[in-house]
C-alpha positions in Angstrom: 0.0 0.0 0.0 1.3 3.4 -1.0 2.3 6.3 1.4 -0.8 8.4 0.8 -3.1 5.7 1.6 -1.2 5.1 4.5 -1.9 8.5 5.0 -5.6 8.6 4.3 -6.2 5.7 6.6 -4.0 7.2 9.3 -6.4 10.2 9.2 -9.6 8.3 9.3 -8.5 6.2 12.4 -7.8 9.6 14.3 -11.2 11.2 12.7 -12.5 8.2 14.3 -11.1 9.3 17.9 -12.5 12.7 17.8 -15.6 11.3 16.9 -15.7 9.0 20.1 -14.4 12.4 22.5 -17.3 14.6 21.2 -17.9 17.1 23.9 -21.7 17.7 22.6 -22.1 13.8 22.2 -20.6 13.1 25.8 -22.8 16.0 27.6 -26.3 15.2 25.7 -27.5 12.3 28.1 -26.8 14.4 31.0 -29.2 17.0 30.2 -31.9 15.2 31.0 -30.7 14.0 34.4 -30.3 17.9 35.4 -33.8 18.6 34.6 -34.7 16.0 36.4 -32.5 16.8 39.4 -33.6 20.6 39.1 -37.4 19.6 39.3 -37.3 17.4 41.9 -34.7 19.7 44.2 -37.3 22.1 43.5 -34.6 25.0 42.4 -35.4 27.7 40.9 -32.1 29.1 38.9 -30.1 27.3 36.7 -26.2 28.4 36.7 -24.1 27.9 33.4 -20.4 27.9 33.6 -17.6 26.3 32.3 -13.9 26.1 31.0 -11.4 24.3 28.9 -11.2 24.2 25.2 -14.1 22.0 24.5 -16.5 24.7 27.1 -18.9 26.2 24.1 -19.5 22.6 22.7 -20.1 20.7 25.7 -22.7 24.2 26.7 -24.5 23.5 23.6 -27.2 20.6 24.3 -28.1 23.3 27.7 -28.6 26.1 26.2 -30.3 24.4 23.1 -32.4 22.1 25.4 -32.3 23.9 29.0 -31.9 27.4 27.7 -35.1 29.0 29.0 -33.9 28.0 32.7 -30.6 29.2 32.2 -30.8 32.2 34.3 -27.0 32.9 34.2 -24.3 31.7 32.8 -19.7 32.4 31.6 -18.0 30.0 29.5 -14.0 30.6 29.0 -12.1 28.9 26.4 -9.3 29.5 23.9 -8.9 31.8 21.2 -11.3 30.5 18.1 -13.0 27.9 20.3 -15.9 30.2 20.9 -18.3 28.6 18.1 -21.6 29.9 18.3 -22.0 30.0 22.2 -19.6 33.4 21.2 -23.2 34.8 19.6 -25.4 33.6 22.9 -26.9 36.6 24.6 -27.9 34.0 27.9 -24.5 32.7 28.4 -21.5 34.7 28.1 -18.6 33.5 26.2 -14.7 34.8 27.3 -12.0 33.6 24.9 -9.0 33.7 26.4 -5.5 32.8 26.4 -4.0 29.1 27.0 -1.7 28.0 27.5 -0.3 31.4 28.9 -3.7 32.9 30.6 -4.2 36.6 29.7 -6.6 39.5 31.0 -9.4 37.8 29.6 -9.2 34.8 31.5 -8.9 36.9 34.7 -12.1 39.2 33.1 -14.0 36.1 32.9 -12.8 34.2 36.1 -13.8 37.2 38.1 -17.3 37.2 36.1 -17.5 33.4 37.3 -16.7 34.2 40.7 -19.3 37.0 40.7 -22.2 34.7 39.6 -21.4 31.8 41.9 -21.2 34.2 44.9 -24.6 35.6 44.1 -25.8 32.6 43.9 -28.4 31.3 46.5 -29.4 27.9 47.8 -32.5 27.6 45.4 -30.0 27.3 42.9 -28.6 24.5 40.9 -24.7 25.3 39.5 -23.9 23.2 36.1 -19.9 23.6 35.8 -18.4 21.7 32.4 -15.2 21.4 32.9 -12.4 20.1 29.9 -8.8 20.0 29.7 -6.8 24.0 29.3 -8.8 25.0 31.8 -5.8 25.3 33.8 -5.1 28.8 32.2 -8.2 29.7 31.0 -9.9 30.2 34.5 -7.6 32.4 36.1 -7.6 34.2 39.6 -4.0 34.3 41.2 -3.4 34.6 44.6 -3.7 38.1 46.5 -0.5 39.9 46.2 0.7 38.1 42.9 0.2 39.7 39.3 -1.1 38.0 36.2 2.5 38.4 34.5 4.5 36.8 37.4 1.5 34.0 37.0 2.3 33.6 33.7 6.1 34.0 33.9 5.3 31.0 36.9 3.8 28.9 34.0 5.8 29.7 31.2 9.0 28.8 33.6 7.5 25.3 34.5 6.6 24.1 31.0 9.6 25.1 29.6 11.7 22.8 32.2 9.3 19.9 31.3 7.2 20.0 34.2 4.4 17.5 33.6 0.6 18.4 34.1 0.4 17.0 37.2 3.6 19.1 38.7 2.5 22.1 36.9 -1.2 21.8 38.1 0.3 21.4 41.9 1.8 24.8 41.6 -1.1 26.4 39.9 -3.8 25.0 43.1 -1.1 27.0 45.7 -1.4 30.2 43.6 -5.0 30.6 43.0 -8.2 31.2 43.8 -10.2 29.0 42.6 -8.2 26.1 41.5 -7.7 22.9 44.0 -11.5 23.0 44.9 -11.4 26.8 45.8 -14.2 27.4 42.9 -16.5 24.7 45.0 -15.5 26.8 48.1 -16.4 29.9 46.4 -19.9 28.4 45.7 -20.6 26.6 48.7 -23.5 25.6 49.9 -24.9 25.7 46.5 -25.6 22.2 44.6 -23.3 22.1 42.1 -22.9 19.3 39.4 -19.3 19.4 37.3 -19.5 17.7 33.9 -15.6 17.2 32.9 -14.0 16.1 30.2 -10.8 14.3 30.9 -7.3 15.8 29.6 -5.1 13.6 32.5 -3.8 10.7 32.4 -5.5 8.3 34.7 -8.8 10.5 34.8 -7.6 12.1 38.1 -10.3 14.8 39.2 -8.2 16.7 41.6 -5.2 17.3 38.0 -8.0 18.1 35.5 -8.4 21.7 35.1 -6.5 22.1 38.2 -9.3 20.2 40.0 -11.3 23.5 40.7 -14.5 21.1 42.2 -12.7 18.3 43.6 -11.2 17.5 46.7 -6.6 18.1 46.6 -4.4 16.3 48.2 -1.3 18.5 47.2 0.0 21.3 49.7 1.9 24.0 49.3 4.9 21.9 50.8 4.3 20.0 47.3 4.0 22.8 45.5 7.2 24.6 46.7 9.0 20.9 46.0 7.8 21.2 42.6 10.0 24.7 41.7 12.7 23.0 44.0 12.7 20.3 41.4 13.5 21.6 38.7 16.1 24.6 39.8 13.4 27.1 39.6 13.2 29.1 42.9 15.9 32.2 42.3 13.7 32.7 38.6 10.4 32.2 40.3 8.9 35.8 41.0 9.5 36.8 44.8 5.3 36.8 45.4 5.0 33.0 44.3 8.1 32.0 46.2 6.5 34.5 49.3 2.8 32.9 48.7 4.0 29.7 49.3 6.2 29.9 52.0 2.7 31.9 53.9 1.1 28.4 53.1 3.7 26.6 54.3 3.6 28.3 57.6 -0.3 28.2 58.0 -0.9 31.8 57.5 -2.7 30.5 54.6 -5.4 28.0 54.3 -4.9 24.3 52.6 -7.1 23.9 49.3 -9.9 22.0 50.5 -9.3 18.1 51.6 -11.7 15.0 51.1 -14.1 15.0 53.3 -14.6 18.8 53.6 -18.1 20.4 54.0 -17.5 22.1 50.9 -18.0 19.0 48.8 -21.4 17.8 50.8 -23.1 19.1 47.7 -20.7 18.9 45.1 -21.2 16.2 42.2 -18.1 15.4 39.8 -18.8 13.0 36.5 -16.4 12.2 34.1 -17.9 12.1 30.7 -15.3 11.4 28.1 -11.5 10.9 28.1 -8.2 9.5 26.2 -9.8 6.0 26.5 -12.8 6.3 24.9 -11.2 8.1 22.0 -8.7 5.0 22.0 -11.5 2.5 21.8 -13.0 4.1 19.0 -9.6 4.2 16.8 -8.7 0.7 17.6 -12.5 -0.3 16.0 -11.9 1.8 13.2 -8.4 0.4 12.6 -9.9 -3.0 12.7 -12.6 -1.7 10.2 -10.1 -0.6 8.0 -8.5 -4.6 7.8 -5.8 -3.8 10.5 -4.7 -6.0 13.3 -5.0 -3.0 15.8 -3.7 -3.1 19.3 -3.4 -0.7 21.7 0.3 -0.1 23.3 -0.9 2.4 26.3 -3.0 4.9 27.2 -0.6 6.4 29.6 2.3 7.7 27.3 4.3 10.4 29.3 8.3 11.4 29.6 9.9 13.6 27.4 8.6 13.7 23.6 11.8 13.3 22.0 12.5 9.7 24.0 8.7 8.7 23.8 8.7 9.0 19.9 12.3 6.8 19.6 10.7 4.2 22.0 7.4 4.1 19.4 9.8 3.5 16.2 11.7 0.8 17.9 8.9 -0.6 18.8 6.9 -0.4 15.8 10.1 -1.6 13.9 10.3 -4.7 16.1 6.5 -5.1 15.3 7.1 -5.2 11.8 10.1 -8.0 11.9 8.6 -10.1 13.8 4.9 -9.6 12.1 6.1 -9.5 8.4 3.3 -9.0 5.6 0.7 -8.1 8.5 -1.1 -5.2 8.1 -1.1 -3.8 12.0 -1.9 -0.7 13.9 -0.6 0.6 16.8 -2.3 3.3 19.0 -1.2 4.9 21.6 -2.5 7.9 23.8 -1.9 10.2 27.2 0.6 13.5 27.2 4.3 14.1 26.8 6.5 16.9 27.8 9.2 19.1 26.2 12.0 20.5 28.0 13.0 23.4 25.8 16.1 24.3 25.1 16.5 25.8 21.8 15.0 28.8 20.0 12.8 27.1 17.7 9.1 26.6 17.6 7.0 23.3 17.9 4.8 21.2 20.0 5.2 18.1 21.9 3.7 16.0 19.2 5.7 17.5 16.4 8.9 16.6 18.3 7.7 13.0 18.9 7.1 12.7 15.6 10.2 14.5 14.1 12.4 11.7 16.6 10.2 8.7 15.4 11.2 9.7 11.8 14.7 10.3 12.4 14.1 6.4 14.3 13.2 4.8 11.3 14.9 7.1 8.1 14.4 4.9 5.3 12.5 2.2 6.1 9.6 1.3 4.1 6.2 0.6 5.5 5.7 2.7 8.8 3.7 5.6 8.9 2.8 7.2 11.7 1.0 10.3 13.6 1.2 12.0 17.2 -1.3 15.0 17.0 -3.5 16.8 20.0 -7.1 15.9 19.9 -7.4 19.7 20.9 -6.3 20.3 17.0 -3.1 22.4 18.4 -0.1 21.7 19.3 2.5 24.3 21.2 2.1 27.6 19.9 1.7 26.2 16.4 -1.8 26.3 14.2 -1.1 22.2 13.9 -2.0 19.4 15.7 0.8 17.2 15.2 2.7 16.0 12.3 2.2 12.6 10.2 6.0 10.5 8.9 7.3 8.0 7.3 10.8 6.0 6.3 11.0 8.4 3.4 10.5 11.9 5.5 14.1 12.1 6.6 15.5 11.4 3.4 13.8 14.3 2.0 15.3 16.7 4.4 18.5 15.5 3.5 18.0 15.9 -0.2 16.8 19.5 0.9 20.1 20.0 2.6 18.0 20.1 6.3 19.4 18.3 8.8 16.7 17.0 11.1 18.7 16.0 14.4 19.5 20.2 14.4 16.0 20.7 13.9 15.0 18.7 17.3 17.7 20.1 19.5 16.9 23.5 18.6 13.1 22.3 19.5 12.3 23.8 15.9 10.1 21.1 14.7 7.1 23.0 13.3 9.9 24.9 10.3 11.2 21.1 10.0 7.7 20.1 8.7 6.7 23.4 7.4 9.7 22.8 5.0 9.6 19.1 4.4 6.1 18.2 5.0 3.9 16.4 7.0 2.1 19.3 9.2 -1.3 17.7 10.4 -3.4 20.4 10.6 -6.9 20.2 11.8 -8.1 23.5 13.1 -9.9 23.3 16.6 -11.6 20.2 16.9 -13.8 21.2 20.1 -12.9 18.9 22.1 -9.3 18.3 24.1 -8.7 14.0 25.2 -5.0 15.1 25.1 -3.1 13.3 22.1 -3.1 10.4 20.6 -0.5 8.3 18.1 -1.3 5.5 15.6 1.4 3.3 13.9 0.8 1.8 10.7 2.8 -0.9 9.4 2.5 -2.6 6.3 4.1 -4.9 4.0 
């Protein structure tokens, strides 16, 4: 089978994914069951709010179902991933920046915050939560500015913090991360829809956990800088904040077991598996042997996309004429230390192809199911044995490419972008192997 079918199959099988991690798909039987809960609890306002990248889609069956109810509601999501909630005049729509949160995250947070303190107990909170809410709801601690929050994030990702590290920081600097967003609402019923972006479906990592229980302190969060050499470049107010919290003179984000969650509900209603269920059937559609290798891929990008090839090489010695695919999901991390520009699927991608330069029948994909990855308008990049071979015949040297963390000009220049536009929805990423005879 030729490289462009390879291609077109490749792109199917991931369609396939998105399909399964449909935010309007995975909130629809839920409306019903808040009705039915608002009825019977005999409330008499209906809250709206939510954030994360998939927030407009996963608002749509309420307000097109719900919608005369609705007597407030904010969603905040990313730049472009507005849709048509942007046009609704009963729930506002913030977009905002991610994965660096701007003013508008802070204007919209604060319009959250507003709403849920006005809120009374004959009211009945719907919070949709999806993966980047991290940034896009965005409150920081008293005494610390929205730049040295942002120069607080930016440091982390940058030394290859992973979401769960990063998201322990964030919970000690804000406030209404690490179940401070429940506190804010308490003792109003509240019901979070969420759409998982973490590995393991952990409530308390998604979004920053803003209606679940944390088990993290600021002990852990302060650990967390120490880790990766960060505390002389971390601003003065985070370092300060944290050592308050340390000390007690600030309160712990809200434990199991706290008052505050008496009346909280958390459901998770679509994640990385699901989306990997769905591939592997339409792999299997398509005539492949499909298999799934994990659905907890994390390290650094570079190393996780050499460990794919070899293994999708050794699948193809030992399996030779078999038509397999191999899928894989969860998160990587980049530890930057070049000038260039990319994501952490494009550098997975750009390794795995300098893995298997020249080899014929291995094609393969690592793309966001967000549609973006890094600061980049694609979502990953598709390869092959012939992709490095190319560079070189266009004088580029790959390897120089990846330390320099420039793999979005690598692709840009020798092909292979994968570019989907926002996809509404955000299961974190996913990569499928094809081999073939």
């Amino acid at each position: 089978m030729n490289s462009e079918s390879q291609k077109d199959h490749i792109t199917k099988i991931f369609s396939a994914a998105l399909r399964a991690a449909d935010p309007h798909i995975a909130v629809l039987p839920h409306t019903q069951s808040i009705l039915s809960l608002y009825r019977e609890g005999g409330y008499k306002r209906l809250i709206l709010v939510g954030f994360g990248k998939a927030a407009s889609p996963m608002a749509r069956p309420f307000i097109d179902s719900l919608g005369e109810l609705i007597a407030g509601g904010i969603l905040i999501t990313k730049y472009g991933h507005g849709g048509e909630t942007a046009k609704e005049c009963r729930v506002k729509t913030w977009e905002a920046g991610h994965p660096l949160p701007d003013e508008n995250g802070m204007k919209g947070t604060e319009e959250i915050i507003r709403l849920l303190k006005s809120a009374k107990e004959e009211s009945l909170v719907v919070c949709l939560i999806s993966g980047g809410g991290s940034a896009l709801l965005v409150s920081p601690w008293e005494g610390i500015s929205l730049r040295e929050k942002q120069k607080a994030t930016d440091l982390l990702l940058r030394a290859g913090a992973d979401i769960s590290e990063l998201n322990t920081v964030r919970k000690h600097i804000s406030r209404v991360k690490g179940g401070r967003l429940a506190e804010l609402a308490h003792p109003v019923r509240t019901v979070s829809l969420v759409l998982s972006d973490v590995i393991g479906d952990r409530l308390d990592v998604i979004a920053s956990g803003p209606t679940s229980p944390d088990n993290t302190t600021y002990y852990d969060a302060m650990k967390v800088i120490e880790r990766y050499g960060l505390k002389d470049e971390m601003p003065r107010s985070i370092i300060e904040t944290l050592g308050k919290g340390m000390k007690g003179f600030i309160s712990e984000t809200p434990r199991e077991g706290s008052a505050v969650f008496q009346r909280v509900e958390n459901l998770i209603v679509g994640s990385n598996k699901k989306a990997i269920d769905a591939a592997k059937a339409d792999a299997a559609a398509l005539g492949f042997c499909a298999s799934v290798v994990s659905t907890e891929i994390q390290g650094e990008a570079r190393f996780i996309g050499e460990w794919l090839a070899k293994k999708a090489m050794e699948m193809k010695a030992s399996h030779s004429g078999s038509r397999m695919c191999l899928i894989s999901g969860g998160e990587t991390t980049v530890t930057v230390k070049g000038k260039g520009k990319g994501g952490r699927n494009m550098e997975l991608a750009l390794a795995f192809a300098l893995e298997i330069d020249g080899i014929e029948g291995i094609t393969f994909l690592s793309a966001g199911t967000d549609g973006t990855d890094g600061p980049t308008d694609a979502a990953g990049a598709i390869v092959d044995g012939h992709t490095i071979t190319k560079a070189k015949s266009l004088g580029i040297n790959g390897k120089e490419y990846l330390n320099n963390n420039d793999s979005y000009n690598f692709f840009k220049k020798v092909g292979g972008l994968f570019i989907t536009g926002p996809t509404g929805t955000n299961v974190m990423d996913i990569q499928i192997t094809l081999l073939d005879s």
